[in-house]
N, C-alpha and C positions, 0 to 999 in steps of 0.2 A: 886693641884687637878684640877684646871680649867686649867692651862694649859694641861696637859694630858685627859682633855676631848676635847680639841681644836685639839691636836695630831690625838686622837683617830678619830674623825670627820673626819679630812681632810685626812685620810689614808682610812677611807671608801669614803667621796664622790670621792675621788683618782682614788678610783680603781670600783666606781661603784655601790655599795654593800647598800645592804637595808639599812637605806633609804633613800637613794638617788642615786638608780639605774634607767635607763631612761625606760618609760611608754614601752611597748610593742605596734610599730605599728599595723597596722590594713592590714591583706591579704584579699584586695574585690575580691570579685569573675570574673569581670570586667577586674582586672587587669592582672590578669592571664595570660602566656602566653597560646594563641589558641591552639599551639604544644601541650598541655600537656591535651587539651580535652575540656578544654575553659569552666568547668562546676563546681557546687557549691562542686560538689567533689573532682577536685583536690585543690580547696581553701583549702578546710576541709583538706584532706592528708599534705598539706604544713603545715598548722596550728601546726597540728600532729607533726613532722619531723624534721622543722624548729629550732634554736635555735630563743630564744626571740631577739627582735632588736628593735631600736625607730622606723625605718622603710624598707620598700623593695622594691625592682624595678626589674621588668619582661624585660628581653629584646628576641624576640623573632625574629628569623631569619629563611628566609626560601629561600637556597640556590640556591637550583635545584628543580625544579619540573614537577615531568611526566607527560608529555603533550599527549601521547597515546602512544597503545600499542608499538611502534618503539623506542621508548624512556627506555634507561635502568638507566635513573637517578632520585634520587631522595634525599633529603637532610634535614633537617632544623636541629634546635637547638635552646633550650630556655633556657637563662641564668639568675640565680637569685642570687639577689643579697643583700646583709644587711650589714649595718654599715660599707661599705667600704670593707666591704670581698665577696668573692665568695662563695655561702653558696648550691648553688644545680646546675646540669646541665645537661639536657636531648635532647637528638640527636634523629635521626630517619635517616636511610640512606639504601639505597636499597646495597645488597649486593648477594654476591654467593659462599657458602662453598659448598665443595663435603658432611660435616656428620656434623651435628649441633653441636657433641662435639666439634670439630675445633673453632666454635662459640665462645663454654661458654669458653674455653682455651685463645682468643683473649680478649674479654670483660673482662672479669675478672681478667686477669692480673693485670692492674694497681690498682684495687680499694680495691680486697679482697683477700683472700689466698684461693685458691679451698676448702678447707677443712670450709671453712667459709659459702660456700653457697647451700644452699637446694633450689630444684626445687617446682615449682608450677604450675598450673594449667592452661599453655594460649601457644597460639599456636602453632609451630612445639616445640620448647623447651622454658623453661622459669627457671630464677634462680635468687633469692635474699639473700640478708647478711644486715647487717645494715647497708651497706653501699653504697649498690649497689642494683637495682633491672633489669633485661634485659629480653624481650622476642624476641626470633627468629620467625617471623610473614610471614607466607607464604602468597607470590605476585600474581605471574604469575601462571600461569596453560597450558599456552602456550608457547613453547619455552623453554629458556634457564629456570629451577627452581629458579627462581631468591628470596629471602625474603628480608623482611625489618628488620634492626638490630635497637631494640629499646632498648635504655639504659639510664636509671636514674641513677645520680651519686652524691650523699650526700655530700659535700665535708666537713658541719659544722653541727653536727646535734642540736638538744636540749636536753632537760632532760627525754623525752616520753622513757619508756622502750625499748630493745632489739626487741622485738615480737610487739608492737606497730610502731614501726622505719620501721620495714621490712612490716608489711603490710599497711604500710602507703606510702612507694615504690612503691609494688607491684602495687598498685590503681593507682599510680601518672604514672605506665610503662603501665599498662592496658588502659589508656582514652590516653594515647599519642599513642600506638599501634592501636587502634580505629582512630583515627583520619589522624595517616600516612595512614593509610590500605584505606581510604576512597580518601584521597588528592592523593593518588599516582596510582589511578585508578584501584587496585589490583583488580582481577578474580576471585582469588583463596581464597578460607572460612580462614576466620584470622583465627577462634578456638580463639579468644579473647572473652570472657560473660563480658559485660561491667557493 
């Protein structure tokens, strides 16, 4: 019997499993990358979203940045990260489609099956799935139509439901669509409500 309670033990702390699965880090708000709106909101969304981890690291890059109107570039990316995996990744990059469906048709390629994703409420178009959240964020007003393609991309999610996952996206594509719209010197009304 005590040997098979010894079995039993080291097959849980093996692989993790209550109790002796590791404490859940801590996402400050601080650490956050800036890209993603730098506020106690998209903490909270990550919280949301996140699978549990002993802890995380923000890595936050910013490529290109529009220096003024003559300037048709714009870039960054925030990379998150837990236990060694890639767990979330969100970009921001000035772009130019002739019809925003062209848009949702690029973006969502990789991450979800069209049939996966329902729109929402932010600027020229917006669309989410659990696993994916993107809005197409209009820039210029002058010139070439140029927007900003904002995309959140889940790669590991947690236990948070279906409908909790996608609007916990949504929030984390809304503060980074805000904050590209702001750093990239855009003219033209995001239609983002922060």
């Amino acid at each position: 019997m005590a040997l098979l309670l010894c079995l039993v033990g080291g097959v849980l702390y093996a692989l993790g499993l209550p109790p002796f699965e590791d404490e859940r880090g801590e996402i400050k708000d601080a650490a956050v990358c800036k890209t993603l709106g730098g506020s106690a909101g998209a903490a909270d969304a990550l919280r949301k979203v996140l699978p549990g981890e002993s802890s995380y690291s923000f890595d936050d890059q910013v490529m290109h940045r529009r220096i003024d109107d003559t300037d048709r570039t714009y870039e960054t990316s925030c990379f998150v990260n837990g236990g060694g995996k890639m767990l979330l990744v969100a970009t921001a990059e000035m772009v130019g489609y002739d019809k925003a469906e062209e848009w949702v048709e690029d973006v969502v390629a990789n991450a979800s099956a069209p049939s996966e994703v329902t729109s929402f409420q932010a600027g020229d178009k917006a669309v989410a799935s659990e696993r994916i959240a993107a809005i197409y964020v209009p820039c210029r007003d002058e010139g070439p139509r140029e927007h900003l393609s904002v995309v959140v991309e889940l790669k590991r999610r947690g236990d948070a439901a279906d409908a909790e996952v996608r609007d916990g996206l949504s929030s984390l594509a809304r503060g980074a669509a805000l904050f590209a719209h702001r750093q990239a010197k855009c003219d033209a009304p995001a239609k983002v409500a922060g």
